[in-house]
RONU-421966 format. One record per residue (C-alpha): z, y, x; residue in three letters. Coordinates in pm, 1 decimal. Layout:
<sites>
{Z: Z, Y: Y, X: X, r: ALA}
...
</sites>
This chain:
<sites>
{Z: 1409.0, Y: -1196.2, X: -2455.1, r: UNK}
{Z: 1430.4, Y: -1044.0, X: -2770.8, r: UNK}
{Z: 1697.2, Y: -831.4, X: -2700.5, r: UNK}
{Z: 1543.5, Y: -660.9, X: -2380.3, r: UNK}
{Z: 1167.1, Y: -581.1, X: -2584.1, r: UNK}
{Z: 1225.4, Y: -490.7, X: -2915.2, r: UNK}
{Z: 1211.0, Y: -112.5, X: -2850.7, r: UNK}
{Z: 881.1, Y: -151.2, X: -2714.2, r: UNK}
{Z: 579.2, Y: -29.0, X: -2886.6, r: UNK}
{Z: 397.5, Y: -279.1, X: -3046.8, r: UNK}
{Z: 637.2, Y: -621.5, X: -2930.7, r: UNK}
{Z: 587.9, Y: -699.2, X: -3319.6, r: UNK}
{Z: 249.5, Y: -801.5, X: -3214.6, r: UNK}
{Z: 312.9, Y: -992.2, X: -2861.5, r: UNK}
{Z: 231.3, Y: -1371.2, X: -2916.6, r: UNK}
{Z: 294.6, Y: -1492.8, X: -2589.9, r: UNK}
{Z: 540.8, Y: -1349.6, X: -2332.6, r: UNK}
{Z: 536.2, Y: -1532.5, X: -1935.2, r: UNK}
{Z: 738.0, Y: -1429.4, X: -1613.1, r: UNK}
{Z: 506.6, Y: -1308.7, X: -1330.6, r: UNK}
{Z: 680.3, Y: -1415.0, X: -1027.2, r: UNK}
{Z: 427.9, Y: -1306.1, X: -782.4, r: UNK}
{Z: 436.6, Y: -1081.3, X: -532.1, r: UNK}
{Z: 703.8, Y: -887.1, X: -332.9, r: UNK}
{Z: 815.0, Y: -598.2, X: -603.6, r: UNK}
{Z: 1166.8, Y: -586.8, X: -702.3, r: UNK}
{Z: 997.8, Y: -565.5, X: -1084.1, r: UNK}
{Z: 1018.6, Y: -763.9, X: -1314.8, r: UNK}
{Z: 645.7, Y: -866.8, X: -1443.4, r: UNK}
{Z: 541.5, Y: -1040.0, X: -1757.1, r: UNK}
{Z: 235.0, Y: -1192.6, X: -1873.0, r: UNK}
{Z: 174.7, Y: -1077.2, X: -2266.4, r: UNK}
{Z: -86.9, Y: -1180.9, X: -2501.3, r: UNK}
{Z: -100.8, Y: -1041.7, X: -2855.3, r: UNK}
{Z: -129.9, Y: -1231.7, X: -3201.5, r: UNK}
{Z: -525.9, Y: -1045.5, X: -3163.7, r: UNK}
{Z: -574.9, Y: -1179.2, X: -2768.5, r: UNK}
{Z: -537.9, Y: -844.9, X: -2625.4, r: UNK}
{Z: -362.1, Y: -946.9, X: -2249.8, r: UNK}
{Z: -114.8, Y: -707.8, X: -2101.3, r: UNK}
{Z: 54.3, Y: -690.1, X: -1793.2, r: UNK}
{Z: 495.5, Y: -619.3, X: -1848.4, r: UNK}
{Z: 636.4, Y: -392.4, X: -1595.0, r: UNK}
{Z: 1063.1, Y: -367.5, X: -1614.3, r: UNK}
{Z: 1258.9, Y: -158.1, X: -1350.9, r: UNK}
{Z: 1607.0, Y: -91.8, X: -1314.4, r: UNK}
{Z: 1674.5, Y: 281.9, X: -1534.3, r: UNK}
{Z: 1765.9, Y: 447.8, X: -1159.9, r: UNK}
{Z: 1390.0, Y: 383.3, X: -1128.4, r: UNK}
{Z: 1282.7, Y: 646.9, X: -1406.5, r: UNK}
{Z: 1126.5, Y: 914.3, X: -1240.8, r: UNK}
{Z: 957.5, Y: 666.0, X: -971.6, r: UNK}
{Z: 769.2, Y: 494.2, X: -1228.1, r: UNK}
{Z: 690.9, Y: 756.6, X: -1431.1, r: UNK}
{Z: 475.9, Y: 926.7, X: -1166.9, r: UNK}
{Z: 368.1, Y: 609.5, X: -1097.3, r: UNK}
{Z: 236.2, Y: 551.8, X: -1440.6, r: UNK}
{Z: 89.6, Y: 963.0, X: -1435.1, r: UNK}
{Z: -124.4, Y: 886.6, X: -1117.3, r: UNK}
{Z: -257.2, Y: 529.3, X: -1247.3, r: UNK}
{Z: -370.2, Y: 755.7, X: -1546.6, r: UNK}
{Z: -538.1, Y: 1002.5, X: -1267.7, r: UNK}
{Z: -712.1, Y: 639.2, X: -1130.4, r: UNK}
{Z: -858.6, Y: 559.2, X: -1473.7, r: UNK}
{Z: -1155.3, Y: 804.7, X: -1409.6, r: UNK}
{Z: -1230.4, Y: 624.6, X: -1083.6, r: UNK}
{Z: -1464.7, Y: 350.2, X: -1136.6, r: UNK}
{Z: -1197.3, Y: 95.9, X: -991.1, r: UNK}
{Z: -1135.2, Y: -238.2, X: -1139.5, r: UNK}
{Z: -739.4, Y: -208.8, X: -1214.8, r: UNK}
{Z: -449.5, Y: -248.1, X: -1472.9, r: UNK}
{Z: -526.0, Y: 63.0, X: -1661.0, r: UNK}
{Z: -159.8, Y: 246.7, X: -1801.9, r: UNK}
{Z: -106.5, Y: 228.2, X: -2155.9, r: UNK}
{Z: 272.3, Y: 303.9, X: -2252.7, r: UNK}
{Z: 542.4, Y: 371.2, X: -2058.9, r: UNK}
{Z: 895.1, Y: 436.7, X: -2187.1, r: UNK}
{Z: 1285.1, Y: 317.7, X: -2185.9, r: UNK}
{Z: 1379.3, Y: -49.0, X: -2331.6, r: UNK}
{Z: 1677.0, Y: -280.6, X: -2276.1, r: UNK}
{Z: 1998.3, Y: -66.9, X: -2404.2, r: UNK}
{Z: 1848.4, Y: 234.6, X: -2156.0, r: UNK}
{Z: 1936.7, Y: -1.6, X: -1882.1, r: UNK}
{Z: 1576.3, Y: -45.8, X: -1816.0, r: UNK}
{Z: 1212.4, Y: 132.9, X: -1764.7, r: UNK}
{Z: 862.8, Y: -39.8, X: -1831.9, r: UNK}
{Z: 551.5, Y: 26.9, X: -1802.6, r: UNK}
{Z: 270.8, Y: -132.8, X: -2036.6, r: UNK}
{Z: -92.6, Y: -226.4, X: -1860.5, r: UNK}
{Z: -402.3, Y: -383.1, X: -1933.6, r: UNK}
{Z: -425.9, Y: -744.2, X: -1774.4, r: UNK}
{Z: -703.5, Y: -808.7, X: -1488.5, r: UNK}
{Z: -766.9, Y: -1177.7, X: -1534.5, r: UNK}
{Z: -893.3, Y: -1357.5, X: -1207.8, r: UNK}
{Z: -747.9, Y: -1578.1, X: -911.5, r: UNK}
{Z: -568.7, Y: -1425.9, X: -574.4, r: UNK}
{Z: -817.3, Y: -1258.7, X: -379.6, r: UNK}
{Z: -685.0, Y: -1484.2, X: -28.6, r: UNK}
{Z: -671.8, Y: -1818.4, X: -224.8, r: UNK}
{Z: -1085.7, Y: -1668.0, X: -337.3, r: UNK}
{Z: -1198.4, Y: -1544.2, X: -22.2, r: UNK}
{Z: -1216.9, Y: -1866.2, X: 182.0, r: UNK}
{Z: -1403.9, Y: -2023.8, X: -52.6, r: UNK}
{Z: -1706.0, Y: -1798.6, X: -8.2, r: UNK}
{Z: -1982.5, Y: -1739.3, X: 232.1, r: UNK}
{Z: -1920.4, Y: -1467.3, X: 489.5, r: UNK}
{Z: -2205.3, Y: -1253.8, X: 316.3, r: UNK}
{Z: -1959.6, Y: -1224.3, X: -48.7, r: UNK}
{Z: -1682.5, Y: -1162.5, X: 205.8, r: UNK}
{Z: -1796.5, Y: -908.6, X: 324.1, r: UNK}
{Z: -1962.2, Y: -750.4, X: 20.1, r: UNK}
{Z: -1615.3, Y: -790.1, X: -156.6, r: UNK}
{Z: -1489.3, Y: -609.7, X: 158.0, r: UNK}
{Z: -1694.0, Y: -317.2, X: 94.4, r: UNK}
{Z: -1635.7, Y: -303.7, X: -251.1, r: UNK}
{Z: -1243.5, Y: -294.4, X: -152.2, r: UNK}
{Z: -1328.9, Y: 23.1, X: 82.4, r: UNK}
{Z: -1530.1, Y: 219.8, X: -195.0, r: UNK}
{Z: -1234.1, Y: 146.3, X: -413.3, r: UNK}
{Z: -1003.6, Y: 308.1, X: -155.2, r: UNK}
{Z: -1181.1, Y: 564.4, X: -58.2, r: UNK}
{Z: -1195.5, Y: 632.1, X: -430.5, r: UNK}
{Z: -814.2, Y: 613.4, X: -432.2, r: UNK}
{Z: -793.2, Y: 832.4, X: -159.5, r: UNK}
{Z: -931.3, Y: 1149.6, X: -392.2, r: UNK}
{Z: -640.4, Y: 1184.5, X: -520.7, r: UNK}
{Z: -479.1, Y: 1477.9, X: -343.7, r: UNK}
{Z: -118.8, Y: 1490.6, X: -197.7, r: UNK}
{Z: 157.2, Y: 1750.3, X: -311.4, r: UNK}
{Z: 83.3, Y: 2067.5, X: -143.1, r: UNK}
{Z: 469.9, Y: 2087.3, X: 13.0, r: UNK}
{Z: 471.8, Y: 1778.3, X: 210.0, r: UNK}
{Z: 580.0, Y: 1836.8, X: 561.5, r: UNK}
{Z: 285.1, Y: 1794.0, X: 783.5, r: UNK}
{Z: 164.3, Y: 1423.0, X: 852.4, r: UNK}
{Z: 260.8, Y: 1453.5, X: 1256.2, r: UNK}
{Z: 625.6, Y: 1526.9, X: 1183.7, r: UNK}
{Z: 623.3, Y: 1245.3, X: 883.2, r: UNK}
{Z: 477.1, Y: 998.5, X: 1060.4, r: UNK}
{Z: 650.1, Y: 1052.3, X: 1448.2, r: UNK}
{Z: 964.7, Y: 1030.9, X: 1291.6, r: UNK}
{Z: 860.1, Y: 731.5, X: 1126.2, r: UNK}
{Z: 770.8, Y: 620.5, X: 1484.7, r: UNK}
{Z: 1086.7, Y: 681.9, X: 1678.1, r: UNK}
{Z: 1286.1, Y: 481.9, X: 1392.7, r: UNK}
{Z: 1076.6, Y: 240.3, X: 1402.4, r: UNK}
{Z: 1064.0, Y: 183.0, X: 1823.8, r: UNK}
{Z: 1498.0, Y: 239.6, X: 1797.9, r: UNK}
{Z: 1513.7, Y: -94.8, X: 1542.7, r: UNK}
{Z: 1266.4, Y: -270.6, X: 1714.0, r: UNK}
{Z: 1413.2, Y: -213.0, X: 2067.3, r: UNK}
{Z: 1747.5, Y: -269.1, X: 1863.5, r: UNK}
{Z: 1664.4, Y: -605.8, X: 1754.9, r: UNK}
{Z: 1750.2, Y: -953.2, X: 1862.4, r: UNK}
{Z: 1362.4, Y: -1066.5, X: 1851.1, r: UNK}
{Z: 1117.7, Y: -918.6, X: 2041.6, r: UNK}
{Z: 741.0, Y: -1037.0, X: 2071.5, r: UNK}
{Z: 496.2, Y: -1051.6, X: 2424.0, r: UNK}
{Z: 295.0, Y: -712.9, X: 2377.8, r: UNK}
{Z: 580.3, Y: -530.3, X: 2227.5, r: UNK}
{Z: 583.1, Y: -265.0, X: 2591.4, r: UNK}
{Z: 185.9, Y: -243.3, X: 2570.3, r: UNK}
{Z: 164.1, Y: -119.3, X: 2170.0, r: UNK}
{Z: 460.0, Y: 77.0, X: 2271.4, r: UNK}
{Z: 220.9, Y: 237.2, X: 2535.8, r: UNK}
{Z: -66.6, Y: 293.4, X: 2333.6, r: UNK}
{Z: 141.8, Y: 460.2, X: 2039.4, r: UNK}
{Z: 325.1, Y: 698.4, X: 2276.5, r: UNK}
{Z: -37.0, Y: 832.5, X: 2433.5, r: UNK}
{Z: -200.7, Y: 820.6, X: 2058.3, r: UNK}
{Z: 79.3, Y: 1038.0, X: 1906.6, r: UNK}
{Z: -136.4, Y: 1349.9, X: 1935.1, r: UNK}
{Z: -431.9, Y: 1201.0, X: 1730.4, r: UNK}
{Z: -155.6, Y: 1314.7, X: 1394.3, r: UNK}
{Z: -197.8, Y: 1658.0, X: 1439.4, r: UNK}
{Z: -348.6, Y: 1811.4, X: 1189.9, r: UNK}
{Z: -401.8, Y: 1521.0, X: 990.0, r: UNK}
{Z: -490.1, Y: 1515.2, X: 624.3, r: UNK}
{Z: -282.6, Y: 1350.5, X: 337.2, r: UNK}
{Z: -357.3, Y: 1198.2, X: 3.3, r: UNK}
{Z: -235.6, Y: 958.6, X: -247.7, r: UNK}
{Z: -163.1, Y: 619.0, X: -101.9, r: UNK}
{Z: -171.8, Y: 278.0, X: -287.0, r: UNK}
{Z: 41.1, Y: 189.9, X: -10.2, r: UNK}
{Z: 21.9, Y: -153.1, X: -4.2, r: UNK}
{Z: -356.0, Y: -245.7, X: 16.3, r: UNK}
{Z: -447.7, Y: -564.8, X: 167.3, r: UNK}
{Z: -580.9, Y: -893.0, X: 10.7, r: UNK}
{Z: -271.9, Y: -1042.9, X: -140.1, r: UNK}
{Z: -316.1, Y: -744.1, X: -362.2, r: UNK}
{Z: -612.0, Y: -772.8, X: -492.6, r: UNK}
{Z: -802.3, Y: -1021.6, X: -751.2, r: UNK}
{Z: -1148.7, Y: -1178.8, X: -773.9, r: UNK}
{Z: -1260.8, Y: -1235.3, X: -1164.9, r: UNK}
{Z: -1471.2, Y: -1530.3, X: -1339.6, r: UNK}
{Z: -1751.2, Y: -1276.9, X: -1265.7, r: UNK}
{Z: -1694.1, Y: -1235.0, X: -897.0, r: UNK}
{Z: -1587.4, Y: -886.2, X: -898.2, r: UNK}
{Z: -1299.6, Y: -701.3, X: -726.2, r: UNK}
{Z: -980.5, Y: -582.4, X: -870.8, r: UNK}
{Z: -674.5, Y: -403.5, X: -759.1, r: UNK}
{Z: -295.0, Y: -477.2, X: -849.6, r: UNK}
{Z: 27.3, Y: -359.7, X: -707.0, r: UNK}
{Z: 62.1, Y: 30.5, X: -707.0, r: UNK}
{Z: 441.3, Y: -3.5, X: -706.5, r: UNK}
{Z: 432.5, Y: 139.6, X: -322.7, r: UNK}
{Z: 228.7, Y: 438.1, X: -427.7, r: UNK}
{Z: 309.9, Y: 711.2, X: -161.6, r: UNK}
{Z: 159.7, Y: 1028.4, X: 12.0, r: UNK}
{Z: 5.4, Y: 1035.6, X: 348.8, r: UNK}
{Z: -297.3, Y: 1044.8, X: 613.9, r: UNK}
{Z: -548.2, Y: 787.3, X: 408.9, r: UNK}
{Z: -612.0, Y: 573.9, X: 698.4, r: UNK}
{Z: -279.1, Y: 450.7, X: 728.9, r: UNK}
{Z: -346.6, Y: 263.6, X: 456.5, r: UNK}
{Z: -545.3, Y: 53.6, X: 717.8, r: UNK}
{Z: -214.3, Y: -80.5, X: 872.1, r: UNK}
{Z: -200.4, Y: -367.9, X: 664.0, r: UNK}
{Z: -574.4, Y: -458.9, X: 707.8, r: UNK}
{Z: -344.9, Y: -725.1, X: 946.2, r: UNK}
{Z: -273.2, Y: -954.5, X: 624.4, r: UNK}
{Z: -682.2, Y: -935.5, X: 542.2, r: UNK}
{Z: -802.4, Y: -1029.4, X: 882.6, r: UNK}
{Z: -588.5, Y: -1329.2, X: 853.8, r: UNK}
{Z: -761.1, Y: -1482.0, X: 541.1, r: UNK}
{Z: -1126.4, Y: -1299.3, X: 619.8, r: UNK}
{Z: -1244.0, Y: -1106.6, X: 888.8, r: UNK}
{Z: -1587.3, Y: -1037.2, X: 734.6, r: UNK}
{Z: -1431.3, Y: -902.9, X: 416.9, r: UNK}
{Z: -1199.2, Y: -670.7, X: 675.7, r: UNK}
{Z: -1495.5, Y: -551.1, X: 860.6, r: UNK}
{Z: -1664.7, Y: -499.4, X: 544.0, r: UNK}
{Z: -1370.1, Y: -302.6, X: 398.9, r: UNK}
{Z: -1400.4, Y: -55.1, X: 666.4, r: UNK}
{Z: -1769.5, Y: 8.3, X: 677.0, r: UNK}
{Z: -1772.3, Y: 13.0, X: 250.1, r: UNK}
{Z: -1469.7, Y: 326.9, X: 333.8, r: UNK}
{Z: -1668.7, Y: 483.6, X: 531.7, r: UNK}
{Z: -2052.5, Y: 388.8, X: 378.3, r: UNK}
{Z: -2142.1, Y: 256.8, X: 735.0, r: UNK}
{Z: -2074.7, Y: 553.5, X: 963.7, r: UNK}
{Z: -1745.3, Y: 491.2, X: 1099.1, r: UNK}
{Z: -1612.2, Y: 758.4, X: 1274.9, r: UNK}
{Z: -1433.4, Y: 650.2, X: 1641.8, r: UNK}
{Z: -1173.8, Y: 820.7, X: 1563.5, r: UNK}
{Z: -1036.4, Y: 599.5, X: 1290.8, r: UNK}
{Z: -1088.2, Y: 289.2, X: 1499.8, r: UNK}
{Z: -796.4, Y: 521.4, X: 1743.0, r: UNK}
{Z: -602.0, Y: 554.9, X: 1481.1, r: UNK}
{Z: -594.4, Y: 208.7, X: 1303.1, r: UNK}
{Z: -457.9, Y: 70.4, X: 1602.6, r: UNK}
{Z: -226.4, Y: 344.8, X: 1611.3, r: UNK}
{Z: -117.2, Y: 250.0, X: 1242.4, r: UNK}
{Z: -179.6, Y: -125.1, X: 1267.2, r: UNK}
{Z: 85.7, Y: -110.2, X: 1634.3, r: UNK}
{Z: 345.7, Y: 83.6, X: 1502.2, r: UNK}
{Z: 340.9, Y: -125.9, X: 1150.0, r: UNK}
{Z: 390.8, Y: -458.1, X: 1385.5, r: UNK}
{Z: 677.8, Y: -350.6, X: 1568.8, r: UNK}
{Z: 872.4, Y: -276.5, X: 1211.3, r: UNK}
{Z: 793.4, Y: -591.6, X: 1090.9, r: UNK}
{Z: 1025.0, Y: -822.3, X: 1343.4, r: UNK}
{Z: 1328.5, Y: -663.9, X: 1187.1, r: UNK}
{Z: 1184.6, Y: -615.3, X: 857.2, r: UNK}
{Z: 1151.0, Y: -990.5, X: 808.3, r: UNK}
{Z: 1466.1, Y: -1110.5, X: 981.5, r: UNK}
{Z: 1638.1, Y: -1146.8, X: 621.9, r: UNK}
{Z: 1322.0, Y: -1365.3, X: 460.6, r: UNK}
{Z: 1447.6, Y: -1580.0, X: 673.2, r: UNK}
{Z: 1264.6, Y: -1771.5, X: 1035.6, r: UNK}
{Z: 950.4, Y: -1826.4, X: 865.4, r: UNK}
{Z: 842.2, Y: -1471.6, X: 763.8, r: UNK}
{Z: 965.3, Y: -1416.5, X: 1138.4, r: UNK}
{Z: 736.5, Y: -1668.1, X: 1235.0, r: UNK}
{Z: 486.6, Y: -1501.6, X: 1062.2, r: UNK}
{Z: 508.5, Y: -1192.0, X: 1211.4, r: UNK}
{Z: 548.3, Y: -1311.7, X: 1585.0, r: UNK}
{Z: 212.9, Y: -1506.6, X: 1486.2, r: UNK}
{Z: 67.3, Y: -1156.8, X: 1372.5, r: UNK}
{Z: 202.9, Y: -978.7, X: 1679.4, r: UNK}
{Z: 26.1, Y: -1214.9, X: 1951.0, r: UNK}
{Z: -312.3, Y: -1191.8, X: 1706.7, r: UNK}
{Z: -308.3, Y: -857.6, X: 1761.4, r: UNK}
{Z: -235.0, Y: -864.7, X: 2103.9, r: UNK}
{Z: -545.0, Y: -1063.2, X: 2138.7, r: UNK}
{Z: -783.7, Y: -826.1, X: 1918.3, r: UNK}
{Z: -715.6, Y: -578.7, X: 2131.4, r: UNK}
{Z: -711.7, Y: -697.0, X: 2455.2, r: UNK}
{Z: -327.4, Y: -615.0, X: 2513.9, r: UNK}
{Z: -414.2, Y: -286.6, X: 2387.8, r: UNK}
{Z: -668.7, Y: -178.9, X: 2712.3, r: UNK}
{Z: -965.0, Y: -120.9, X: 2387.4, r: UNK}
{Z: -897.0, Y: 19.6, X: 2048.8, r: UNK}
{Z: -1185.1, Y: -133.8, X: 1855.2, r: UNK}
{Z: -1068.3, Y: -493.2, X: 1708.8, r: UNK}
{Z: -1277.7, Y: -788.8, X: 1842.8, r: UNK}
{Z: -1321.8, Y: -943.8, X: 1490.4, r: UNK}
{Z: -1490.5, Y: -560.6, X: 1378.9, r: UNK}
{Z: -1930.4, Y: -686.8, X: 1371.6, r: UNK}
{Z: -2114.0, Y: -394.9, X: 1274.2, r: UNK}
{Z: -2206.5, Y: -630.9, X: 945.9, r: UNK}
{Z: -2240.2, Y: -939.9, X: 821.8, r: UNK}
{Z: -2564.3, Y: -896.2, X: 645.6, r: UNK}
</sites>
């Protein structure tokens, strides 16, 4: 362990060092406590990874001004022989928001739920590159590959025809569509609840550019484990005035997302499948094979 940390910063001073084997990155994460009790969170990706996580670690310093509970960036550099790249964080300490969640009244659900929309929509100021192509050429193409490999694959899931539907006579809602920074993964097994009850955020490795409501395609993963908190993550984004448009659009997002997840879980193996046909006939069910665009486990509020 030596060997790969020494050219760090400040490794003179790490006490403790712990793998992190949570989550689905393809980083390496470490747990690190100095000889003073500072706590730090170890990020190590391969050196073809460079310029990835170096804007990663530029927009986490853009986040710092935010108000968001998060890892905030403190050094980022090359280590291991210039075979590797790391970036150095503060550590959030708390448990996994979806272990948390379940354990609380629907009220704190859903209050932690609007805390997790203020903290996107906070995200979300964070502008995109002005060169991007435009988000309805992006994201269609992003549609037809991901309707060729589902239609392609050896599973398919009851519904599959009616999201197909709805996606083909949403398309137009794109135009004209406007694009930020995206944490791109945001969703509950992302997130932490501290000793003091509060809200953090983890996992920027899938940082990315695009409309800011797609980020609401994997609102899937928190209905699962809370719908208060999910309804309350919408009406916190949009401070209780939520435009009927997005509800369009979600479903839009949240469709398209389902059908690349059959043959995006086929290597995990038949229980991430399983998962995902699960998911599929949920959906199906919130809304109503796709004849209403408004979820049925959305309630105005849980207060």
């Amino acid at each position: 362990m030596t060997e790969s940390f020494n050219e760090i910063s400040g490794f003179d001073s790490w006490d403790i060092i712990r793998p992190v084997d949570k989550g689905w990155s393809n980083d390496k994460k470490y747990y690190i406590k100095t000889v003073d009790g500072k706590e730090l969170l170890l990020r190590i990706s391969d050196i073809a990874q460079y310029e990835n996580k170096k804007k990663e670690f530029e927009i986490l310093k853009l986040l710092i001004s935010r108000n968001i509970l998060m890892s905030h960036p403190i050094d980022f550099g090359v280590c291991n022989g210039s075979k590797s790249v790391y970036s150095l964080l503060t550590w959030i300490n708390g448990e996994d928001a979806e272990i948390m969640l379940p354990q609380l009244d629907d009220k704190e659900q859903y209050y932690l739920g609007i805390k997790a929309g203020m903290f996107l929509k906070q995200i979300h100021t964070i502008l995109a590159p002005e060169k991007l192509p435009s988000w309805a050429e992006r994201f269609n193409r992003k549609i037809d590959i991901k309707i060729s490999n589902y239609k392609a694959c050896d599973i398919q899931f009851y519904g599959a025809e009616e999201m197909i539907e709805y996606i083909e006579q949403n398309r137009f809602l794109l135009v004209n569509r406007p694009q930020s920074f995206q944490h791109g993964d945001y969703h509950v097994g992302n997130m932490i609840i501290t000793p003091k009850g509060e809200l953090g955020i983890i996992d920027f490795n899938r940082m990315d550019y695009g409309d800011p409501w797609e980020e609401f395609n994997r609102i899937t993963f928190s209905v699962s484990i809370s719908p208060a908190f999910a309804t309350g993550y919408i009406n916190g984004y949009f401070d209780n005035n939520v435009p009927d448009l997005f509800f369009k659009l979600m479903a839009l997002y949240i469709a398209t997302n389902q059908l690349s997840s059959i043959p995006w879980a086929i290597p995990f193996g038949e229980e991430e499948v399983n998962t995902m046909l699960k998911q599929a006939e949920n959906i199906m069910k919130w809304y109503d094979g796709f004849k209403t665009y408004i979820p049925n486990w959305y309630i105005l509020s849980y207060v």
